[in-house]
N, C-alpha and C positions, 0 to 999 in steps of 0.2 A: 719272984712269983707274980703270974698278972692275971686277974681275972676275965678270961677272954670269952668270946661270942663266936660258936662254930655255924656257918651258915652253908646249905648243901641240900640237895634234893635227896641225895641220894642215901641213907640212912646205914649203908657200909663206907663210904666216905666219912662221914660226921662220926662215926662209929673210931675209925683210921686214926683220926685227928686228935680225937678226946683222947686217946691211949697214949699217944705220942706225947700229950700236951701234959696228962697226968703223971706217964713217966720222969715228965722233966719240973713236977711240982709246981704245975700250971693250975688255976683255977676253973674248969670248964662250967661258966657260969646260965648255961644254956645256949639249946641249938636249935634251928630254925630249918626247914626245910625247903622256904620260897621268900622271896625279896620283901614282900608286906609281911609275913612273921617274927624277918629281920630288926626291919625298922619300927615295929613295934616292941620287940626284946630290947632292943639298943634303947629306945626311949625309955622301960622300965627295969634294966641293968644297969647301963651307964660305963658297960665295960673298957677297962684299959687298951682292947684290940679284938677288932673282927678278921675274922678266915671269911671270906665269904667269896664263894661263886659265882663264877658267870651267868653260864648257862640254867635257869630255871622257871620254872611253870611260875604262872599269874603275874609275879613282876623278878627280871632278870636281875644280877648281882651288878650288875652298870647301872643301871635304874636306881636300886636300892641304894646304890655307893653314892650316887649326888641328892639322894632324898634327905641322908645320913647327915654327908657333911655341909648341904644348905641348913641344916637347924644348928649339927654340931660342928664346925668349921675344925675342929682340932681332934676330932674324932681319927683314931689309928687303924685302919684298911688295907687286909692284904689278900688279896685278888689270889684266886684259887682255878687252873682252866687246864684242860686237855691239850695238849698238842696241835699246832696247830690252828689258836686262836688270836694269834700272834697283834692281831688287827683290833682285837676286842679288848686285849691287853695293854696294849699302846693308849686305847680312849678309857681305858682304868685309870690308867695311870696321869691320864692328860683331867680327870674328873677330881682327883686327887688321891687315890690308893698309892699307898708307900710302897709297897712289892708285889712281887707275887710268886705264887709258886703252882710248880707243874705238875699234874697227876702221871702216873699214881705219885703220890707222896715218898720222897726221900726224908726219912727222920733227920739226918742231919740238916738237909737244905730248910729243911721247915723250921728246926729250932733259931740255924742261923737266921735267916728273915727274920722269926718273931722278936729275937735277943736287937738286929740292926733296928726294927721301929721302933719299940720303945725305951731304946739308949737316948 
């Protein structure tokens, strides 16, 4: 079980995720809606792993993702994007994000991800 940080604009997505993550005896220890609610949840959780998106208002999940791991370097990041972002995904993961996964959300692909980063 990990206490993870769901990050998403979209409040049916975060919605998506927390189900998935509580069915599998995950801790959904708060959700964030945009990149600076992120990085200030992650500073006052401290969570085992973030979900966190791309795409979003005031500051995006690539933004948020080098904000994250310049303070916390071992910080655990899995990149969250639509189809087709393939280019934004690449510079997640070039930022340091361990995975990522494709909306909508496959419950198995997503639990694999979560179970691959924090092995």
């Amino acid at each position: 079980m990990a206490r993870i940080l769901i990050v998403d604009d979209a409040k049916f997505m975060r919605m998506t995720l927390s189900n998935i993550l509580n069915k599998a005896n995950h801790d959904v220890v708060g959700e964030a809606e945009n990149g600076i609610m992120a990085v200030e949840l992650f500073q006052k959780e401290r969570p085992d792993l973030v979900t966190l998106d791309i795409t979003m208002p005031e500051k995006n999940g690539i933004e948020a993702l080098k904000e994250i791991k310049e303070q916390y370097p071992d910080a655990k990041i899995i990149m969250c994007s639509a189809m087709g972002q393939q280019k934004m995904v690449v510079e997640a993961i070039e930022a340091g994000a361990k995975d990522f996964i494709v909306k909508p959300f496959d419950e198995n692909r997503v639990l694999e991800a979560i179970d691959r980063v924090l092995r």
